[in-house]
N, C-alpha and C positions, 0 to 999 in steps of 0.2 A: 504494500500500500504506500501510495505516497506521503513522504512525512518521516517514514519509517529509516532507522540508518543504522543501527548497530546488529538488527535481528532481522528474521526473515517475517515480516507480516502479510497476510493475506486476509479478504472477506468478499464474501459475498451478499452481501446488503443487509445479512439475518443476523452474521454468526462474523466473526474475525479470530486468528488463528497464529498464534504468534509463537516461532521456534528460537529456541533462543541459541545464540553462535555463541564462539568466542569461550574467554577463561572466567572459570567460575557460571559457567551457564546453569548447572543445577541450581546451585543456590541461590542466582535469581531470582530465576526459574519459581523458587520454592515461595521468595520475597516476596513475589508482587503476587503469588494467589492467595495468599496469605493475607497480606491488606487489602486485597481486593475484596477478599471474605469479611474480613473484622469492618471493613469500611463502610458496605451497602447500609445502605439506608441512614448513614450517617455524613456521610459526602457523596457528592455525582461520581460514583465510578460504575464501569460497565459490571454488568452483573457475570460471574463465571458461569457457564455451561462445562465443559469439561478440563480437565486437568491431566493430562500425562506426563511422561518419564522425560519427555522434551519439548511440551509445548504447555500451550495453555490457550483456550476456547471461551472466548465473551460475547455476549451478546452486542451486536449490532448497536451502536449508538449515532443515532441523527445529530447531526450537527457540524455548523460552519468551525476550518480550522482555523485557531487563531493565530497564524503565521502569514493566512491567507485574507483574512481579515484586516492586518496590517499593512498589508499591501492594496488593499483595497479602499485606505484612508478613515478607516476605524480604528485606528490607534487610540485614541481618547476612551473610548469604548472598552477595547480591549486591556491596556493596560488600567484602568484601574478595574475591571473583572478581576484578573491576576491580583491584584491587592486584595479584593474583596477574600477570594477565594482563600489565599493564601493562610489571610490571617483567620480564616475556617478550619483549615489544618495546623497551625501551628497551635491552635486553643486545644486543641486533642494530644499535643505534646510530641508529636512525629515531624519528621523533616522527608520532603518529596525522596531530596536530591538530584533530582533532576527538571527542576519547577522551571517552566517560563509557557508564553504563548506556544509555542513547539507543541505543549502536553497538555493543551486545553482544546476544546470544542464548548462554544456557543451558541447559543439559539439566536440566529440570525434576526428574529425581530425585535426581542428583548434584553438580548447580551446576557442574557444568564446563563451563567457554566452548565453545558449541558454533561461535560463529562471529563474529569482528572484520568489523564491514561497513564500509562508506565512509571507502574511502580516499583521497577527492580531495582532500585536504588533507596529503596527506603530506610528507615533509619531512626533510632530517637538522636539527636543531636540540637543542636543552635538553631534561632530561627536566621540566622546571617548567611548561614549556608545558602538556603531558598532566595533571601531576598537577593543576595551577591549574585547567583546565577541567573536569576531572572535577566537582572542588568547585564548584568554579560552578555545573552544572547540577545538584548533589544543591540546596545553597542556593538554585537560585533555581526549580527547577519540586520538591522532593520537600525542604523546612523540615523537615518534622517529625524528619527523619533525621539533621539538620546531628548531631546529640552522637555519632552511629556512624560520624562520618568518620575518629575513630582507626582503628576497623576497617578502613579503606582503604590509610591509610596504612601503619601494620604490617602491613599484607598484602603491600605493594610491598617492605615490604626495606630498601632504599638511605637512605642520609639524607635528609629532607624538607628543601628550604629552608622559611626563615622564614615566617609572614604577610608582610610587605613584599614579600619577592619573587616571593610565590603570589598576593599581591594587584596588583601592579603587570602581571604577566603575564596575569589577567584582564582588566585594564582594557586590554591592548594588544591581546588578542581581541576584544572588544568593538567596540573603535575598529575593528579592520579588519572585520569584520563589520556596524558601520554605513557604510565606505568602498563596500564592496560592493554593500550594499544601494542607497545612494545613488547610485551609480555609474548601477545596474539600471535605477530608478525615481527620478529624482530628487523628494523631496516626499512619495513614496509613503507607503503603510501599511509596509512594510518600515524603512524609513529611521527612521518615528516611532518604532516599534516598538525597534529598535536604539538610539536617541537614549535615549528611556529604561530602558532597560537597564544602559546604560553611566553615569549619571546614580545607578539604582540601585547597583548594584556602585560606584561612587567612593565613595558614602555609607557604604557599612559600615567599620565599625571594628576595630582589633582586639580579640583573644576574649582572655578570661586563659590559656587554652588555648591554646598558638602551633599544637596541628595541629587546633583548629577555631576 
């Protein structure tokens, strides 16, 4: 499916079908049916239908992506969803790990989170984790939006930490995200790809604006 980068996703409009690659695939694997389970009916997550030894099967969820929405100049929209949501999850005391527009769908008329996807990275940890990543991916795949990152942030709520500490928490995403990649393919296009990355993001500075 489109959207989709580290695993093998597929659906057919009913059902979506997700194998998971790479190192550590079981325990993923194990992560995210597991909060997928404890989560329903507590936060928008797809509902599981079946669970095997290498995948995992959820039902179908309607809904605009919000990566796609962002390009379609609903930015305002979307990012403070991502706020709203976020600080829905973090009152439950879990961290995504992999939180941004990427991993949301919304109901196209009303912006409401239709559904929180990919949960194999979950976690109890900081809520800085989620917020630092979110920014990340607006900064590094959707610039043009970095000035309505207030919008995120006042949408979450809580106290934002600083630059320093939203920056250092991207740079330790990064690291373990080229860890990974390395691990997978040593040498690969993954790892190069990660190397700079992490290279980019050390380089930026901070804003006069500490929440962008």
């Amino acid at each position: 499916m489109e959207h989709g980068y580290t695993n093998s996703t597929v659906g057919d409009g009913a059902l979506v079908v997700k194998c998971y690659q790479g190192p550590d695939a079981a325990t993923r694997l194990r992560t995210e049916s597991r909060f997928l389970r404890r989560l329903r009916g507590r936060l928008p997550v797809p509902r599981v239908h079946e669970v095997t030894a290498t995948s995992v099967t959820t039902r179908f969820v309607r809904g605009a992506h919000g990566q796609d929405l962002l390009d379609e100049g609903r930015a305002v929209e979307v990012l403070e969803g991502c706020g709203r949501t976020l600080a829905r999850i973090h009152r439950l005391g879990i961290v995504h790990g992999d939180y941004g527009p990427q991993n949301l769908l919304f109901d196209p008329a009303t912006f409401e989170t239709a559904a929180i996807l990919d949960w194999e990275w979950a976690h109890p940890g900081t809520p800085v984790e989620d917020l630092a990543w979110c920014e990340w991916i607006v900064r590094t795949h959707h610039p043009g939006h970095v000035p309505l990152l207030p919008r995120f942030f006042s949408a979450y709520g809580d106290p934002v930490p600083g630059w320093p500490e939203r920056h250092a928490a991207m740079l330790a995403r990064c690291r373990a995200l080229l860890d990974f990649t390395s691990s997978w393919e040593p040498g690969g296009e993954g790892e190069k790809l990660w190397r700079g990355r992490l290279d980019a993001t050390a380089a930026w500075a901070s804003t006069p604006d500490d929440h962008t």
